[in-house]
C-alpha positions as CSV (number, residue, x, y, z in Angstrom):
1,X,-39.1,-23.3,19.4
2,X,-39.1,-19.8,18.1
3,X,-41.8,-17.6,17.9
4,X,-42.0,-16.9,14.1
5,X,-44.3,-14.0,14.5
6,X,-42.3,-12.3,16.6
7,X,-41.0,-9.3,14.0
8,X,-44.4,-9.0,13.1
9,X,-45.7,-8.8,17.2
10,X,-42.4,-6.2,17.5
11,X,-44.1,-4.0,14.9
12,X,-47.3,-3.9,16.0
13,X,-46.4,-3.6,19.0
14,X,-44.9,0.0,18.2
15,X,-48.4,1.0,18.6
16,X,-49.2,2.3,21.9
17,X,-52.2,0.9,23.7
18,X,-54.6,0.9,26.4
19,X,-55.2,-2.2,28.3
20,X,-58.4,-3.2,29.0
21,X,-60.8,-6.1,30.4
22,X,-63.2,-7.4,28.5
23,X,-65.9,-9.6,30.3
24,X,-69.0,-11.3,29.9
25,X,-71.9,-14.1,31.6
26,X,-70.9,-17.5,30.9
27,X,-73.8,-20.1,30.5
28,X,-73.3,-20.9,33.9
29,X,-73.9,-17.1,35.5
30,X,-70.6,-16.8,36.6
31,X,-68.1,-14.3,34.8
32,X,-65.1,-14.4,32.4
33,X,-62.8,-11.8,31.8
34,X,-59.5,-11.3,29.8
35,X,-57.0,-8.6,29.2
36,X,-57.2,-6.9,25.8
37,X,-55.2,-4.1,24.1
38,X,-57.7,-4.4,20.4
39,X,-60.2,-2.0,22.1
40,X,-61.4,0.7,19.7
41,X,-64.3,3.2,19.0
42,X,-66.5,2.7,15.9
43,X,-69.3,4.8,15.8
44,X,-71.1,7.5,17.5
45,X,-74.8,6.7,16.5
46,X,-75.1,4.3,16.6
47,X,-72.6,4.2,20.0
48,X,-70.2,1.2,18.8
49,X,-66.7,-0.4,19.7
50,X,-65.0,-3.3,19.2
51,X,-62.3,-5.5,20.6
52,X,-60.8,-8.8,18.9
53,X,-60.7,-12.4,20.5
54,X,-58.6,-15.2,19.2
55,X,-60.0,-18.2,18.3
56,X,-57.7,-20.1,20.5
57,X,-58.7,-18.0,24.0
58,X,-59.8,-19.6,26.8
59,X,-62.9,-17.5,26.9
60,X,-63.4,-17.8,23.6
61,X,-66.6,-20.0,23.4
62,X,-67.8,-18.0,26.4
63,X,-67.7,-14.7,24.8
64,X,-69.2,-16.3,21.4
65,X,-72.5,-17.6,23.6
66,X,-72.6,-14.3,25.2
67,X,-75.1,-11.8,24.2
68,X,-73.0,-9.3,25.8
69,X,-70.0,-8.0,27.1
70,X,-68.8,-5.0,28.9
71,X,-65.0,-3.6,28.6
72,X,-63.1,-1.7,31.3
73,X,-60.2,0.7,30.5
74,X,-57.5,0.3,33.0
75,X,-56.5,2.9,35.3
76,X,-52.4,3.4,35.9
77,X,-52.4,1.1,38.9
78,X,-53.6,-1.9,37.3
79,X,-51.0,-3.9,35.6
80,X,-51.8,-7.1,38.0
81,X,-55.2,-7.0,36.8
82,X,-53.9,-7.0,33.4
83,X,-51.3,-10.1,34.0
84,X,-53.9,-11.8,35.8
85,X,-56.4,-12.1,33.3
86,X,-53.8,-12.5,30.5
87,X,-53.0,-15.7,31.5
88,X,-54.7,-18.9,30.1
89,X,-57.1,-19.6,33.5
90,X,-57.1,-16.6,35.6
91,X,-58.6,-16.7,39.0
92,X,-62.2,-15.6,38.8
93,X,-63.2,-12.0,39.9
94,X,-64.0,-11.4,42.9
95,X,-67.1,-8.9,44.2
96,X,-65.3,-6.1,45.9
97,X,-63.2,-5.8,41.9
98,X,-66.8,-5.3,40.0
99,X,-69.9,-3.8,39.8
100,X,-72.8,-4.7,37.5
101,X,-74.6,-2.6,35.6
102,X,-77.7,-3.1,32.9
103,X,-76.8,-6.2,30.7
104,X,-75.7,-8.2,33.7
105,X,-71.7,-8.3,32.8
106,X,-69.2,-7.1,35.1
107,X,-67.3,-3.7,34.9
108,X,-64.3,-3.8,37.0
109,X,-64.1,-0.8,39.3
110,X,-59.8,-0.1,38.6
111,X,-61.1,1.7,35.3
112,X,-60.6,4.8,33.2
113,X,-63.4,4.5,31.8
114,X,-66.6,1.5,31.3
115,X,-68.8,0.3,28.5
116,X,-71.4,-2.0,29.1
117,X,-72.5,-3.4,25.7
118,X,-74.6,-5.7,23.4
119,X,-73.0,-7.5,21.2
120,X,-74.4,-6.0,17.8
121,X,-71.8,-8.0,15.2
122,X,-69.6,-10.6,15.4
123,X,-66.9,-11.5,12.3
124,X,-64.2,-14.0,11.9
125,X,-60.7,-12.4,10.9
126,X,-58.2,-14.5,10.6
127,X,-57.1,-16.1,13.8
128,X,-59.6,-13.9,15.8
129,X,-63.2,-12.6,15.5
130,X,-64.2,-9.0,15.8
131,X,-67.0,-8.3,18.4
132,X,-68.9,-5.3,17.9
133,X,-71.1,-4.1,20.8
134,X,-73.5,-1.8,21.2
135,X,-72.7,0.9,24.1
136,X,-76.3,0.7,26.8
137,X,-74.1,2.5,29.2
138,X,-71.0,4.1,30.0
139,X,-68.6,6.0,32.2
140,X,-65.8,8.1,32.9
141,X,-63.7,7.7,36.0
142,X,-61.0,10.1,37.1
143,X,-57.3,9.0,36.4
144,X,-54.5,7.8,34.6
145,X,-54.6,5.5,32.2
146,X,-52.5,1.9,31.6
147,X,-50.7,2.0,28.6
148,X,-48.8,-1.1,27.0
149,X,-45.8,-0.4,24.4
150,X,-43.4,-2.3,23.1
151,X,-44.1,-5.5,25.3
152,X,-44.3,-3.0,28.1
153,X,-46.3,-1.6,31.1
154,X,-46.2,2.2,31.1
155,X,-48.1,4.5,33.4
156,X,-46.5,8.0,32.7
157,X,-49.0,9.4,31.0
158,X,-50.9,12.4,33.3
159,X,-55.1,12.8,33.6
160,X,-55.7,15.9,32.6
């Protein structure tokens, strides 16, 4: 069957991205992680960001039963990380690819750049739901970053 939304995915994806991992507790304490490219800032001060989830996402009733998350910006070298947890039931993190920081979610250490958050709003758009967090700590880490355009991995960008 054909993908009917697939002009609409071609346009948007004319919008170059970063690829990040968005993770969180489950109820059960392990972890849950998925690739996202919806990863934007929102406010200074208060320190927000966002990133979408759709409805249908494996992690989806994870993320909505967390009361965090953290998000990791992927460095250049990454794009297995970013297939892995694209698919539907990735294989589950293991502890040399994280570190934990305050609220207890993981941030993967192939990163740009971390946010650990809480979530501070959730709302439904259409097929997805927003999640705003609330940034309790951050980083920056030396590198280049993972870019996604036009259904594509590209790394040629250079760290200043």
């Amino acid at each position: 069957m054909a993908d009917e939304f697939r002009p609409l995915k071609d346009a948007f994806g004319k919008f170059a991205t970063g690829i990040a991992i968005a993770t969180c507790v489950d109820a059960s304490g392990g972890f849950r992680a998925l690739t996202v490219n919806s990863f934007t800032s929102v406010s200074l001060n208060p320190a927000l960001v966002l990133w979408c989830l759709e409805l249908k996402a494996a992690a989806y009733p994870h993320f909505m039963e967390a009361d965090n998350y953290a998000v990791s910006m992927l460095n250049a070298d990454a794009t297995a990380l970013s297939n892995r947890f694209a698919s539907r039931e990735p294989a589950p993190l293991t502890p040399d690819e994280y570190e934990v920081w305050e609220t207890g979610a993981p941030v993967l250490k192939s990163r740009i750049a971390g946010f650990d958050c809480r979530i501070h709003r959730r709302h439904k758009a259409g097929d997805h739901v927003i999640l705003i967090g609330e940034v309790v700590r951050f980083d920056i880490v030396d590198g280049a970053p993972l870019v996604y355009f036009a259904s594509n991995y590209h790394s040629g960008i250079k760290a200043p």
